[in-house]
KEMI-30343 format. One record per residue (C-alpha): x, y, z. Coordinates in nm, 3 decimals, padded with zeros to 5 digits, always signed. Example, Ala and Ser with C-alpha at 12.3 -4.5 7.8 and 13.67 -1.06 7.14 Angstrom:
BEGIN
NODE        X        Y        Z
NODE  +01.230  -00.450  +00.780
NODE  +01.367  -00.106  +00.714
END
This chain:
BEGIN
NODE        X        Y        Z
NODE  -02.211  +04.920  -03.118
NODE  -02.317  +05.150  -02.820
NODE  -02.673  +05.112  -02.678
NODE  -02.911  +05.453  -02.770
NODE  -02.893  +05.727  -02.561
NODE  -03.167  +05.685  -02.297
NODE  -03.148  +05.320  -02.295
NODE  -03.016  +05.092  -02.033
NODE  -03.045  +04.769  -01.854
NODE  -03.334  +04.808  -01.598
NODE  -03.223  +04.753  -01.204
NODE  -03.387  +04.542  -00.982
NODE  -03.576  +04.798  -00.734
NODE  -03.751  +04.764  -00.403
NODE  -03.961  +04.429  -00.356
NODE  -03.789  +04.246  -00.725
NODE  -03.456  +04.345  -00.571
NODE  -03.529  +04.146  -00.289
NODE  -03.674  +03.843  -00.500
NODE  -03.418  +03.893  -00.635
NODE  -03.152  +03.812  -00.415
NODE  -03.375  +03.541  -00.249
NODE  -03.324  +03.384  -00.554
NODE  -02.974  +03.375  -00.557
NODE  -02.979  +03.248  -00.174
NODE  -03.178  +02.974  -00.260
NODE  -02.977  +02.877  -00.529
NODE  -02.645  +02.894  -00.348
NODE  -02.819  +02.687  -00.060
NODE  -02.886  +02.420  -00.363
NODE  -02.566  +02.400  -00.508
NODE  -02.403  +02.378  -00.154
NODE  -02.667  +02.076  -00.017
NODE  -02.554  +01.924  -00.375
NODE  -02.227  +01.934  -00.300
NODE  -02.288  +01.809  +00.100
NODE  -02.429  +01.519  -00.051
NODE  -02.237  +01.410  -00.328
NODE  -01.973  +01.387  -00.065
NODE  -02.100  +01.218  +00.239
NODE  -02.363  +00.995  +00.052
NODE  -02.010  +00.741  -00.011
NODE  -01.900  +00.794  +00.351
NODE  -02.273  +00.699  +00.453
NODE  -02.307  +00.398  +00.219
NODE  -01.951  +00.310  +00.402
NODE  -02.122  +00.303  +00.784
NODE  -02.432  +00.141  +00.626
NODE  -02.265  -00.178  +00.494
NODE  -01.972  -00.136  +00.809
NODE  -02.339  -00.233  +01.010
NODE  -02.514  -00.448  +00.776
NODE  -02.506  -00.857  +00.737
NODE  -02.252  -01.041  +00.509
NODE  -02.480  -01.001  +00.210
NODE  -02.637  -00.743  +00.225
NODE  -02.426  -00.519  -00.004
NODE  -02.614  -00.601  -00.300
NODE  -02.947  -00.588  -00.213
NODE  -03.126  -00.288  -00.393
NODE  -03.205  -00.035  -00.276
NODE  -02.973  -00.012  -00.032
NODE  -03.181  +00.134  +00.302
NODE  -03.165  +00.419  +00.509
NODE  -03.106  +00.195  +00.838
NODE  -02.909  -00.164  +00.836
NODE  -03.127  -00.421  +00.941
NODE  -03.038  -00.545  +01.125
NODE  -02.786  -00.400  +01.277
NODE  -02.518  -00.575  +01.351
NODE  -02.333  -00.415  +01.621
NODE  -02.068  -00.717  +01.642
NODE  -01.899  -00.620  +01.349
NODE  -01.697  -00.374  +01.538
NODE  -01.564  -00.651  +01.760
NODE  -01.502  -00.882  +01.458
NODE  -01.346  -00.670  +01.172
NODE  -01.025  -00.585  +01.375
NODE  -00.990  -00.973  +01.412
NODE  -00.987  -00.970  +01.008
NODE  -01.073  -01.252  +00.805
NODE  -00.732  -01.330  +00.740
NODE  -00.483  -01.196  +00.997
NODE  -00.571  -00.930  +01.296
NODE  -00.517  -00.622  +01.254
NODE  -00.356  -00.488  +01.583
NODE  -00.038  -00.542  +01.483
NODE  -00.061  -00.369  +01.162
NODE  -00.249  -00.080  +01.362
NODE  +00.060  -00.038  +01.564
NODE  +00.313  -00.005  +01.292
NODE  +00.067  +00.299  +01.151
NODE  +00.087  +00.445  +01.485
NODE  +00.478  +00.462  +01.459
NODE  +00.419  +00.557  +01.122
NODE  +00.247  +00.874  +01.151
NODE  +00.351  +00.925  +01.478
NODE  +00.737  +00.988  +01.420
NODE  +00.714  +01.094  +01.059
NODE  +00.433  +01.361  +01.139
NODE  +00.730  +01.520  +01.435
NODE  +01.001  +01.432  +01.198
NODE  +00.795  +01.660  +00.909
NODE  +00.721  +01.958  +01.143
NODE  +01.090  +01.967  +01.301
NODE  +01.226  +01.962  +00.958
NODE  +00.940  +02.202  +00.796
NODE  +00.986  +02.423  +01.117
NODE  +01.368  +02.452  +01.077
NODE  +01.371  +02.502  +00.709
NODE  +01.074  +02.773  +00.703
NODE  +01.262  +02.973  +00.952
NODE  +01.573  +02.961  +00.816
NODE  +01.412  +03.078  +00.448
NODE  +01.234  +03.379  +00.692
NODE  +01.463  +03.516  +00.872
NODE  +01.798  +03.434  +00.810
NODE  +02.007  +03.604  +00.542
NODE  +02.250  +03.390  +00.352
NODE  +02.343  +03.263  -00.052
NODE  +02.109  +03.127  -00.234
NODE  +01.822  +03.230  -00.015
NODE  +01.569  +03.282  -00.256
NODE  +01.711  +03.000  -00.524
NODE  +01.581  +02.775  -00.251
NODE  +01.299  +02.889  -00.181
NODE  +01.209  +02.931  -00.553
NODE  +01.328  +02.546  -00.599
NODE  +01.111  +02.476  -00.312
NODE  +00.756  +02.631  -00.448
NODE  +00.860  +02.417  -00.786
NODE  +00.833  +02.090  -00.562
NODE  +00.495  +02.157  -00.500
NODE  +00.418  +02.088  -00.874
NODE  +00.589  +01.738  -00.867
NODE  +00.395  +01.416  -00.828
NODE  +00.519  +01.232  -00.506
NODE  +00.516  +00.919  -00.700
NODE  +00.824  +01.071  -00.889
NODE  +01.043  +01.005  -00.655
NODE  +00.955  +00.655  -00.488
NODE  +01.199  +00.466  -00.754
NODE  +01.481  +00.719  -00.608
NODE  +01.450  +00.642  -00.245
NODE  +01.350  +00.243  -00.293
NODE  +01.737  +00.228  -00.497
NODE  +01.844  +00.469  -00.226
NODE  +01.748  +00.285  +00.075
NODE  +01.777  -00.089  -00.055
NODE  +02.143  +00.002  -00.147
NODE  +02.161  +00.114  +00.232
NODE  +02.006  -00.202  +00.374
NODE  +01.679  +00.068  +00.512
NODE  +01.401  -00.174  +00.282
NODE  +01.137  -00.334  +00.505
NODE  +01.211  -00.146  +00.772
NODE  +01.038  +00.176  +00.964
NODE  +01.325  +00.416  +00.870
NODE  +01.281  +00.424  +00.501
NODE  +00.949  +00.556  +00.584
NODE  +01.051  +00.781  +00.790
NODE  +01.378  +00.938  +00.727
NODE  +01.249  +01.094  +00.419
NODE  +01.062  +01.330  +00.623
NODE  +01.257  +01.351  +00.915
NODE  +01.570  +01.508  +00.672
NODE  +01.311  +01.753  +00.449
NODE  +00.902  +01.758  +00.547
NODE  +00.760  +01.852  +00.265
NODE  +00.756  +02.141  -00.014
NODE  +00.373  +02.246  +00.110
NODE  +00.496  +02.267  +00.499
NODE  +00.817  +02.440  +00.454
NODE  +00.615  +02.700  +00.234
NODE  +00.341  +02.734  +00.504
NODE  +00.585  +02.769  +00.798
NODE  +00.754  +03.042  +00.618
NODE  +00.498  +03.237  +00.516
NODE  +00.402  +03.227  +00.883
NODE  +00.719  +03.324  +01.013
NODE  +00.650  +03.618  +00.747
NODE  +00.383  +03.754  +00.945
NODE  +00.586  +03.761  +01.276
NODE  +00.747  +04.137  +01.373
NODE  +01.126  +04.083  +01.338
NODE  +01.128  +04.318  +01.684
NODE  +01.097  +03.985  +01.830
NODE  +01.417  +03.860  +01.698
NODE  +01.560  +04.180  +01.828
NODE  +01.468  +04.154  +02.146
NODE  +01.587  +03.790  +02.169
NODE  +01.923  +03.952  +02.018
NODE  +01.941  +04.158  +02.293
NODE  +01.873  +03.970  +02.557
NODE  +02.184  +03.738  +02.404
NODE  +01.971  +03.465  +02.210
NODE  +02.126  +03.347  +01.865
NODE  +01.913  +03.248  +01.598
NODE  +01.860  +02.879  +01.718
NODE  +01.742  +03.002  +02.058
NODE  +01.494  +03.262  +01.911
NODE  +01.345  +02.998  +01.684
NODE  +01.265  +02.702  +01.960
NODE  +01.178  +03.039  +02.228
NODE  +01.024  +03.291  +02.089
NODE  +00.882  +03.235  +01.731
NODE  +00.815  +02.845  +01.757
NODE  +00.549  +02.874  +02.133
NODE  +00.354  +03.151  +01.844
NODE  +00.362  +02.872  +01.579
NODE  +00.121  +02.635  +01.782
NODE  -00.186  +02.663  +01.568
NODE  +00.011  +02.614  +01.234
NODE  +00.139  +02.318  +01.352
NODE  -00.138  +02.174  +01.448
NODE  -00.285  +02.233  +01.130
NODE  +00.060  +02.080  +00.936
NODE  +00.083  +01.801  +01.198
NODE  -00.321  +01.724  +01.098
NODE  -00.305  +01.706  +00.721
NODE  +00.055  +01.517  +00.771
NODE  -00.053  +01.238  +01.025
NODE  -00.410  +01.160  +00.808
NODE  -00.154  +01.177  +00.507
NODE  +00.052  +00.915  +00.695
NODE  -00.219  +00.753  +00.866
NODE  -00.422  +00.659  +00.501
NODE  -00.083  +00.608  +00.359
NODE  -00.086  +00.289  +00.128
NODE  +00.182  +00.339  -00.149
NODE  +00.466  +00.406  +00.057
NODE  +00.446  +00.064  +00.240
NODE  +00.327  -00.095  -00.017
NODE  +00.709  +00.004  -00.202
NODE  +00.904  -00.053  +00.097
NODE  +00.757  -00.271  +00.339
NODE  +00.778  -00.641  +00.211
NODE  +00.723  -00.799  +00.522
NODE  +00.489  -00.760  +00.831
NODE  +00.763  -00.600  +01.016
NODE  +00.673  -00.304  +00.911
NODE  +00.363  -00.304  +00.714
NODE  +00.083  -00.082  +00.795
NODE  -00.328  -00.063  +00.874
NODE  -00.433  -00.005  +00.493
NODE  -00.213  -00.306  +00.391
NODE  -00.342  -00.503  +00.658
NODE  -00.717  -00.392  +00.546
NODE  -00.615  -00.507  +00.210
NODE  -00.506  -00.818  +00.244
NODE  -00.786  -00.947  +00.435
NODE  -00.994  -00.763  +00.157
NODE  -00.772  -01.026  -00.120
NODE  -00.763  -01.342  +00.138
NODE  -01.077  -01.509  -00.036
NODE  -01.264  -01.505  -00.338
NODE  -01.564  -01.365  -00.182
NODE  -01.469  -01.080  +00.024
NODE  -01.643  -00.996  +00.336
NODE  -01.792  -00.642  +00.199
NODE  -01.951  -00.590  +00.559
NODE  -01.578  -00.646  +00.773
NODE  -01.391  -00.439  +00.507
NODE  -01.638  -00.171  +00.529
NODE  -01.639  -00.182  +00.902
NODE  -01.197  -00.180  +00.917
NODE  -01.233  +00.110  +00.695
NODE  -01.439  +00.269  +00.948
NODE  -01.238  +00.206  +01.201
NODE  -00.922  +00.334  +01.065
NODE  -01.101  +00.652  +00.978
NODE  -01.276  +00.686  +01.259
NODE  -00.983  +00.843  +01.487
NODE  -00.844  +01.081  +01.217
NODE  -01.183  +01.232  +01.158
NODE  -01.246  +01.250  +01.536
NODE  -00.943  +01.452  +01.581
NODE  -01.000  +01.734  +01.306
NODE  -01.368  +01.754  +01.446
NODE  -01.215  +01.846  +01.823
NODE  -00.934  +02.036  +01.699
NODE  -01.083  +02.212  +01.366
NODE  -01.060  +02.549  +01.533
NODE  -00.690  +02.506  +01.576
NODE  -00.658  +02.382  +01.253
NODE  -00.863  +02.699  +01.050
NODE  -00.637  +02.935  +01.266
NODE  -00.325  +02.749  +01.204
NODE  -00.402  +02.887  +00.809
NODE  -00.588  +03.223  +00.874
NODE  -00.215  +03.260  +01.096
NODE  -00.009  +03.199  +00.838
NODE  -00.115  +03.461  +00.625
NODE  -00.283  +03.223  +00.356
NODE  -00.666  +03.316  +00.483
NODE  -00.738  +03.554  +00.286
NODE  -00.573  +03.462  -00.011
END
């Protein structure tokens, strides 16, 4: 049915246009304080019992402020209740240190090579590449953990890391290539001139433009590494090479009674740095996507 002839639905005008739209401000503003606190009210509860008493993680309600505060806690919770944590620290470091430059050396070759070279197959890898991105991780732990104890590689650093030192991952290698996308092959002309081969104009010319998208890759993949508990949990049997979230964890299992207020606070701790970095480097990491040609999109 078709409204009559003459009828139609009214349009806001003049001063109930502008009510209007203040309306739909505020309620944007709502939905987005909302949304700001249903996800930093758990990172606040965190610092608040990170600073509070042994105890005090039951009492109800909780508090705005700890009191007291206990300021010590940041000394103590790295001792652990169980076994310090340094060591395990350390191991993280290596961790996400070599398998974040073993991801974007990897991601960087692969994305180039799917960009600008021409060769068999091209775009049958790249298609098998975007279907990785729909496969659960977890898919492929029992795979590597027959793979590397068959190898002798268990409890060591290297099953870790090799994984992502011989293939990054799907996400990375689709991100570096759309960014080498965006890049004007006169570039790889001129370097073609000027006698460069392909490896030269990668590491030369394209990679020194690349800086902000890895930076935002070598981000997510060293907090990826960094919060990593699954991976060590598989392969690392031993304290050789077992990491910061298993060390957090089994102080957290030592006792019957866990501390709440020193598991809290080693939480803390270990987030601390991560979130530290993204805050100084965020602009990097928001051009390393609006570069890439994913932005808008």
């Amino acid at each position: 049915m078709t409204a009559p002839a003459g009828l139609s639905r009214p349009v806001p005008t003049g001063n109930l246009a502008q009510r209007f739209q203040q309306r739909q401000k505020i309620l944007w503003y709502l939905s987005m304080v909302f949304i700001a606190l249903v996800m930093i009210l758990p990172v606040y509860y965190m610092v608040y019992l990170a600073f509070s008493e042994l105890g005090k993680e039951f009492v109800f309600p909780p508090g705005i402020i700890p009191d007291p505060i206990k300021f010590e806690n940041v000394l103590r919770a790295p001792e652990g209740t169980a076994t310090p944590l340094w060591g395990y620290a350390k191991n993280s470091i290596l961790y996400a240190g070599l398998g974040t430059l073993g991801a974007l050396v990897a991601e960087s070759m692969a994305g180039f090579a799917l960009a600008r070279m021409r060769f068999p197959g091209r775009n049958v890898l790249f298609a098998l590449t975007v279907g990785m991105l729909i496969m659960p991780f977890v898919a492929t732990i029992i795979p590597k953990f027959l793979l590397f104890s068959r190898i002798g590689l268990v409890d060591t650093y290297w099953a870790l890391i090799l994984p992502w030192w011989f293939g990054g991952s799907p996400y990375g290698i689709f991100l570096m290539r759309q960014f080498f996308l965006t890049i004007p092959r006169e570039f790889d002309e001129a370097a073609l001139i000027d006698g460069a081969g392909p490896w030269r104009t990668m590491w030369l010319v394209l990679m020194p433009q690349a800086v902000p998208v890895l930076v935002a890759l070598g981000m997510l993949h060293f907090a990826y590494f960094w919060n990593d508990l699954l991976g060590p949990l598989v392969f690392c049997q031993t304290r050789v090479c077992k990491t910061l979230p298993q060390g957090i964890l089994a102080n957290y299992q030592a006792t019957w009674d866990p501390q709440w207020a020193m598991f809290m606070m080693s939480t803390v701790l270990m987030v601390a740095p991560v979130a530290v970095v993204f805050i100084l480097a965020q602009r990097r990491f928001k051009q390393g996507f609006l570069f890439s040609g994913l932005g808008g999109r």
